[in-house]
C-alpha positions as CSV (number, residue, x, y, z in Angstrom):
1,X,-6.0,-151.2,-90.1
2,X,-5.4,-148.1,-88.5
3,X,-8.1,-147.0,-85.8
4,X,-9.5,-143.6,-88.0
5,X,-11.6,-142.3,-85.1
6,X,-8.0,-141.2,-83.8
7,X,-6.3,-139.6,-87.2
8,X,-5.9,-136.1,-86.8
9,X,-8.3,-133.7,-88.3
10,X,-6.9,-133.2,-92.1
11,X,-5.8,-129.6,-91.8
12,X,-2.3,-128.9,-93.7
13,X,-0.6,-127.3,-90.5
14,X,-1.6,-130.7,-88.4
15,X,0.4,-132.7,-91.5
16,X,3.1,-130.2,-92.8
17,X,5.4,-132.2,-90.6
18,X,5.7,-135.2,-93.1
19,X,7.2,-132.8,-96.0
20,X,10.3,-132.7,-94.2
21,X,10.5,-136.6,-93.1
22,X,14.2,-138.5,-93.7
23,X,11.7,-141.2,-95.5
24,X,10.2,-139.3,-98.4
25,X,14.0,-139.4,-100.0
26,X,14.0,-143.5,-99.3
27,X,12.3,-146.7,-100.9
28,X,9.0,-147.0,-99.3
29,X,9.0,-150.8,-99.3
30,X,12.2,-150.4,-96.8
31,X,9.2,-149.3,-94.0
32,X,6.5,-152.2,-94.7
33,X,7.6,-155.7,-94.9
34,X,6.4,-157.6,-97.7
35,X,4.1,-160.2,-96.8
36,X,5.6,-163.4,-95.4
37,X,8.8,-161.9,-94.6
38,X,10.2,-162.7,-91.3
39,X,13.3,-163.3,-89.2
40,X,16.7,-162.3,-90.1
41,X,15.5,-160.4,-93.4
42,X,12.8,-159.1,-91.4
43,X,15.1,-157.5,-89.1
44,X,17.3,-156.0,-91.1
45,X,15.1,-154.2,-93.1
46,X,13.3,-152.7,-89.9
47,X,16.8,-151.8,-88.8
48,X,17.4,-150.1,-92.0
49,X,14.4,-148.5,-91.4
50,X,15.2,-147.2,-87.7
51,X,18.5,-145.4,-89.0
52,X,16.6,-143.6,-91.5
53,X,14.8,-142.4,-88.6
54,X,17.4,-142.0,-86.6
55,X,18.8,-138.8,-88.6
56,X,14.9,-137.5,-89.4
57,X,14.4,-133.9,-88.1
58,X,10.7,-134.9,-87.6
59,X,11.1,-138.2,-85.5
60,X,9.0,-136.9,-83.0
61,X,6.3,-136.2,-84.7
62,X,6.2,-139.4,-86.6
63,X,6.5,-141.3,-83.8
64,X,3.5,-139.5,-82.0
65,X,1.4,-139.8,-84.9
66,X,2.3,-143.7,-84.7
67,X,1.4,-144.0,-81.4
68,X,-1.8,-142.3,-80.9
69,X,-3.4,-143.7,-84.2
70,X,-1.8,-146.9,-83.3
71,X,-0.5,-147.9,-86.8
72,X,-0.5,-151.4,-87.3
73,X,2.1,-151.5,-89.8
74,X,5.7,-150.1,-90.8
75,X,8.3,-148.9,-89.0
76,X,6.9,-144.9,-87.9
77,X,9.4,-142.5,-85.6
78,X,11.9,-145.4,-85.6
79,X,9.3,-147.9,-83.7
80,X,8.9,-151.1,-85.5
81,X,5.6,-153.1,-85.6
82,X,6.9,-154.8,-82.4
83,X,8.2,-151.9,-80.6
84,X,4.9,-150.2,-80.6
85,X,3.6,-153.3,-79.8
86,X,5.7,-153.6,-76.8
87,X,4.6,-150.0,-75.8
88,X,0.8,-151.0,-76.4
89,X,1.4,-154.3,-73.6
90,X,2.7,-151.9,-71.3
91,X,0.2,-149.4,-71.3
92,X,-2.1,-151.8,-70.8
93,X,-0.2,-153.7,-67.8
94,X,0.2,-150.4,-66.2
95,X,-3.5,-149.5,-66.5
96,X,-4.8,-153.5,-65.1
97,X,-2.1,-152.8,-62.4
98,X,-4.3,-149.2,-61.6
99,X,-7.3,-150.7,-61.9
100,X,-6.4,-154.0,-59.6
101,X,-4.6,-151.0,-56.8
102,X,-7.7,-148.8,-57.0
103,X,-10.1,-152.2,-56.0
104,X,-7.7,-152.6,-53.4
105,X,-7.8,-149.4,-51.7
106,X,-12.3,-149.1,-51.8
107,X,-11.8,-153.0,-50.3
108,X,-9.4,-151.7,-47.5
């Protein structure tokens, strides 16, 4: 489920963005997998996906709005599940890394 505490607050001008997405002229379903699905047909819907992004004047914004509520599911700004997923890991090795570097230097 999407973490709430972090959805923008629901004023028209913070959502008037979505009106214009590439994805509200395609099949929904081609954004969440169906349960189960996986592998091969797993991919090539998510690519599917991704080039409906690709030509979406409000890519940005989706992808943003992705991010920071850290959507669990569907393909939002062109990042798949495992995309944000990947970006999620690296936030968090880059923030351990910080952490470890800042004990470090009070040790020295």
């Amino acid at each position: 489920m999407a973490e709430l505490s972090r959805l923008p607050v629901p004023v028209a001008d913070v959502w008037e963005w979505q009106y214009q997405g590439a994805c509200r002229e395609a099949d929904p379903q081609l954004f969440f997998h169906p349960e189960g699905e996986r592998g091969p047909a797993r991919h090539k819907r998510d690519a599917a996906a991704v080039a409906v992004c690709a030509g979406c004047p409000v890519m940005d914004q989706c992808r943003e709005h992705g991010l920071s509520v850290r959507e669990p599911y569907g393909v939002w700004g062109g990042l798949t599940e495992e995309d944000r997923e990947a970006i999620y890991s690296a936030e968090r090795k880059e923030r351990r890394e910080a952490r470890k570097n800042a004990q470090l230097r009070e040790a020295s």
